[in-house]
N, C-alpha and C positions, 0 to 999 in steps of 0.2 A: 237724108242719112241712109234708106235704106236703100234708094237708087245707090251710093257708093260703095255698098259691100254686099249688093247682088254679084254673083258671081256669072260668068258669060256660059252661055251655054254650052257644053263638052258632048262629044260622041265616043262611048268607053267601049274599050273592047272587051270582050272576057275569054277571049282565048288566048290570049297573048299574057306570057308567065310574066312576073311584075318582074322589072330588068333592076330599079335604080330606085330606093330610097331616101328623100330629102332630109334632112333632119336641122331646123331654128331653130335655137334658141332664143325665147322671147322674154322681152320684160318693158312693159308700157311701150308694147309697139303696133299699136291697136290701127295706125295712119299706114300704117306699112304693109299689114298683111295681107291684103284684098293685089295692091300693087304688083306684090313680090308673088305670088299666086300664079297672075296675069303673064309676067313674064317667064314665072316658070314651065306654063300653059304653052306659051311662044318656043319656048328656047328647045323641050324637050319633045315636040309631034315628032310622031313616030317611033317613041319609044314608052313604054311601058312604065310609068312611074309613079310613086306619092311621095307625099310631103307632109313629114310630122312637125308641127309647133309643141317646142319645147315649154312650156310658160310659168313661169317663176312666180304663178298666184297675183299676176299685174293688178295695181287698182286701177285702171284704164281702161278694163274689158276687153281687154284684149282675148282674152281667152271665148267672149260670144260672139264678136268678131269672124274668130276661127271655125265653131260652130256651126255659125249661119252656112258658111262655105262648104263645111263635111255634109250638112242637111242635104246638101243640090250636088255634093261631088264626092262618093267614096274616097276619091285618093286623098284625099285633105282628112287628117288626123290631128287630134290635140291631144298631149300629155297635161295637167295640170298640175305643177308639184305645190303644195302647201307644208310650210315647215320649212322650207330648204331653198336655199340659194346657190347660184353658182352656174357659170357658164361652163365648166369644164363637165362638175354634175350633169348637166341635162342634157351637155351632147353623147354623154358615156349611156344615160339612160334613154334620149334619141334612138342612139345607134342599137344597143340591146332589146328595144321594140318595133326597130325595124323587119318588112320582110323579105325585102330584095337579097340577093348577093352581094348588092354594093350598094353603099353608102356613101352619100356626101352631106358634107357639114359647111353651110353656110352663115352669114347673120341677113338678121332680118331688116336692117338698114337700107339695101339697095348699093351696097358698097362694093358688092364681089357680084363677078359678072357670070351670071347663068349661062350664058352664051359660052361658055366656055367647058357647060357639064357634059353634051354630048361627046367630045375629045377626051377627057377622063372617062367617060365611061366606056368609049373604044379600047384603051389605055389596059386598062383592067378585064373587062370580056378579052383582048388576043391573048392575053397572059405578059402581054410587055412589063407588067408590073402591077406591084401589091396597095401601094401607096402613089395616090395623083397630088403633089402637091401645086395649089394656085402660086404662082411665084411672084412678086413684085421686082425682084431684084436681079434677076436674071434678062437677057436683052429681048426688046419689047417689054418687058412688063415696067407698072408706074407705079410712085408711090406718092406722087404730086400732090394728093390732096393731103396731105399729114401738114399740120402746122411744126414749126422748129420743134415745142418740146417735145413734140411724140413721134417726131423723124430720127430725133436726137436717140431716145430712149430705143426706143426699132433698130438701131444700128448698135448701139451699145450691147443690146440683150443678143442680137444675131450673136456678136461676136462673142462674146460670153460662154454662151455654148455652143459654139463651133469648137472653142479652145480646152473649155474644159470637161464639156460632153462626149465632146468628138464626134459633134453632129458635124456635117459632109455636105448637107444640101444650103443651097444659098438666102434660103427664107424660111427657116425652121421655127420662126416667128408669126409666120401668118396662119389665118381664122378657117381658111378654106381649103378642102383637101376632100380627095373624096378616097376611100380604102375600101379591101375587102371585107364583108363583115363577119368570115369566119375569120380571118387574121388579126381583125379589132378582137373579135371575143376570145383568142388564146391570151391577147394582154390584158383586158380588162380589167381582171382582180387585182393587177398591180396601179394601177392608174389612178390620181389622186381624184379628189371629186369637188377639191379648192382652186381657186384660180384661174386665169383667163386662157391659157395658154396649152391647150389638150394637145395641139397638134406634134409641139417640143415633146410633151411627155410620152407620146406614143412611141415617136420616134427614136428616143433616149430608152425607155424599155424594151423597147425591141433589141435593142444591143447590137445592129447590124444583120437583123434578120428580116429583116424587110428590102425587097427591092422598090426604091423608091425614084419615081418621076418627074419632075419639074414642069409645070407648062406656065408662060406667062399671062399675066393679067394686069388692066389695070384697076387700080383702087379706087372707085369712084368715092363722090361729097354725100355725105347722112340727108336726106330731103327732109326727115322728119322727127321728133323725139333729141333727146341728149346720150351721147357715149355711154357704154358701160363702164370703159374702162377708170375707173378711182384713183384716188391717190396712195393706196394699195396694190397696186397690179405690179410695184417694182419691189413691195415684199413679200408678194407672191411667187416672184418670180426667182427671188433669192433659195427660198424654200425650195422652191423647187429641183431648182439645182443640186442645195445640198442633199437634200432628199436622194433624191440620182445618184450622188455623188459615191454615199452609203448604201447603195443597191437596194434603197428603199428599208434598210433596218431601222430607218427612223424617219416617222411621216412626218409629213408637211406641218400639220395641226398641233404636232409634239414638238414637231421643233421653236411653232410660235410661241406654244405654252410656257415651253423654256425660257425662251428669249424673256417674256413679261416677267418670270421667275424671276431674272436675273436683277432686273427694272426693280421691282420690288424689295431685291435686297438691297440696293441703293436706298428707296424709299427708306427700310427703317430704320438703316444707320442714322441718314437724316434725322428720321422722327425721335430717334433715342437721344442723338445729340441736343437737338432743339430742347429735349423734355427737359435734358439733366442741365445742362448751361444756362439756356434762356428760363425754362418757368420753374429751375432748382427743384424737382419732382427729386420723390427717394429711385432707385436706381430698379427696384421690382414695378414701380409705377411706369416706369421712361420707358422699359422693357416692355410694357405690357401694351405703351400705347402707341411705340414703334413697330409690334407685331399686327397691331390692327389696322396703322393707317397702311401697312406694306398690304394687307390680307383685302384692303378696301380696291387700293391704286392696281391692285393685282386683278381682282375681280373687274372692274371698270375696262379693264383696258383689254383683257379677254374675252367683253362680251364686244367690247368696238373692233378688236381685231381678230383675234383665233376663232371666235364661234361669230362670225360677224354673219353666216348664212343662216347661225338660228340667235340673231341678235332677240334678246330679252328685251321687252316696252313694258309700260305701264308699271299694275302691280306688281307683274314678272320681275322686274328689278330687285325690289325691294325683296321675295319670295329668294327670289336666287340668290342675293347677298348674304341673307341669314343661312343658307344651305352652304355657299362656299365656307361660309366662318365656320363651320360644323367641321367642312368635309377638309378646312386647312387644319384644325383643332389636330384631330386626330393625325393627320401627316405628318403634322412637329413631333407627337410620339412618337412615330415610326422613323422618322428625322433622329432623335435622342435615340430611342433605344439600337439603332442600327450602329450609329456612332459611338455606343459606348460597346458594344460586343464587339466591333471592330478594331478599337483601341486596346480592349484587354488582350485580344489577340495579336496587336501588333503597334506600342505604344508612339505611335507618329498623329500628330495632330492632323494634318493635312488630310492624307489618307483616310481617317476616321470622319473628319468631317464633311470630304467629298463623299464618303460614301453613305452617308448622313441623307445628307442635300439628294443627291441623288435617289434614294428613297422614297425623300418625300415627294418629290419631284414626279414620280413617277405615279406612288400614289393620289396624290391630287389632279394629276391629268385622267386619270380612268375614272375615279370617284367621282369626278367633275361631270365628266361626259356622260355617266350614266344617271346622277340625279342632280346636275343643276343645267345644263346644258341638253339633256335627250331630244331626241327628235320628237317631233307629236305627229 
């Protein structure tokens, strides 16, 4: 084992100013990162560069892996995040601990072809442009190894936001891209830190202020580990958009919280109905135990999707359930007493109750995040 992740011997220079910064993000790719090293070793002689792993706290070790490799070669760097998930998070934090001028963002799968970063980083040193993106879709580039449903979906999300972004380039979709990294850090306080999709968001925030590149690539086969991408990445990607959409007045994680909100008030009409019809409950009972199984189905499905990078296990569960029920308690207050100041001021149901809802809505997403959900 340790013959496989000795790393080959390097001759460093230290005169030569660091030109190009790698930045992977990692997560149980422990089989990959000695590999992907090697050919970054190959692809980039003659140019000045290092390569940060991003890593998502892997139980794989992936992260000593990386290690062993920085011990025998300064350019080899590891971030470690613990607490936090997220492909888009760790290239934003990649890229921000980077020290070259330019940066590029690959995965650590062996999918996107290094051979292709000396070209982007020509790209960017003449000034031809701000942004290199690896292309699939443009001629010469492949997309061969996608099986139907994720060909399927790649084409669908392209076009998505081509139409309603008014993104321009032909693969606004793909993982690989390399930018300048004073241009990434004018956007970066806008950029979400959910979801797979960093290179759309960059591109969509910039608003047309980036000159951007295309060079083709093809998509090579995973040799090692399983996909990141979830059955999540097409709710991701929605958010995303609308996120954009609303020039970022409403994040991605707000807008999930919503959505469950909404999920939840289905729940307790349900639960209300069930009490009072099927188990003849008096109507303050049916009420009470449609607001708890909505307050339960709400929490459940918040910690599996909206806070799914600081998903709650074990005792955490049960710990966060009792703190949601606290921190919905108090929202229904602020729910009622907003809807009724609203009402006296202007006697419309509707209006009073949306802006009710919305209240609470708003208080239980921050309440949330700072003590059921915080980062550790």
């Amino acid at each position: 084992m340790n013959e496989a992740i000795r790393p080959e011997p390097v001759e460093l220079s230290t005169r030569m100013p660091l030109q190009l910064s790698v930045v992977v993000p990692t997560f149980n790719e422990r089989d990959n990162v000695v590999a992907l090293y090697r050919k970054l070793s190959a692809a980039l002689a003659g140019i000045a560069w290092e390569v940060i792993y991003v890593d998502d706290n892997s139980p794989d070790g992936t992260t000593n892996v990386v290690r062993n490799l920085a011990a025998s070669d300064p350019r080899v760097r590891c971030i470690r995040r613990v607490g936090r998930r997220g492909l888009s998070g760790a290239c934003i934090e990649g890229v921000l601990a980077s020290s070259a001028p330019c940066a590029a963002v690959m995965d650590a799968d062996l999918q996107h072809d290094e051979t292709r970063l000396p070209q982007m980083l020509a790209l960017l040193e003449s000034g031809a442009a701000d942004l290199v993106v690896g292309s699939r879709y443009i001629e010469g580039g492949s997309a061969d190894s996608f099986d139907k449903q994720r060909a399927g979906f790649s084409m669908l999300a392209t076009s998505v936001a081509k139409k309603l972004l008014r993104v321009e380039i032909a693969d606004p979709m793909s993982g690989f891209f390399m930018i300048r990294r004073d241009r990434f850090e004018q956007l970066a306080s806008e950029l979400s830190t959910q979801g797979f999709k960093i290179l759309l968001d960059v591109i969509a925030t910039a608003r047309g202020k980036l000159r951007i590149t295309e060079i083709p690539f093809t998509f090579g086969s995973r040799l090692h580990g399983e996909s990141k991408l979830d059955s999540m990445v097409a709710l991701d990607f929605l958010g995303l958009v609308l996120a954009k959409l609303t020039r970022d007045a409403v994040s991605l994680r707000f807008l999930l919280f919503a959505l469950v909100g909404s999920v939840g008030v289905v729940v307790h009409f349900v639960g209300l109905l069930v009490a009072l019809d099927a188990l003849q409950w008096p109507f303050p009972h049916s009420q009470a135990f449609g607001a708890v199984l909505a307050m339960t189905s709400n929490f459940l499905l918040n910690n599996f999707l909206t806070y799914r990078d600081q998903r709650l296990k074990g005792f955490g569960i049960l710990r966060g359930l009792l703190v949601f029920y606290m921190v919905c308690s108090v929202g229904l207050l602020a729910n009622v007493g907003v809807a009724f100041s609203v009402y006296d001021q202007e006697p419309i149901w509707w209006l009073a109750g949306a802006a009710g809802a919305l209240m609470g809505v708003v208080w239980n997403y921050a309440v949330s995040s700072l003590f059921v959900w915080r980062r550790r």
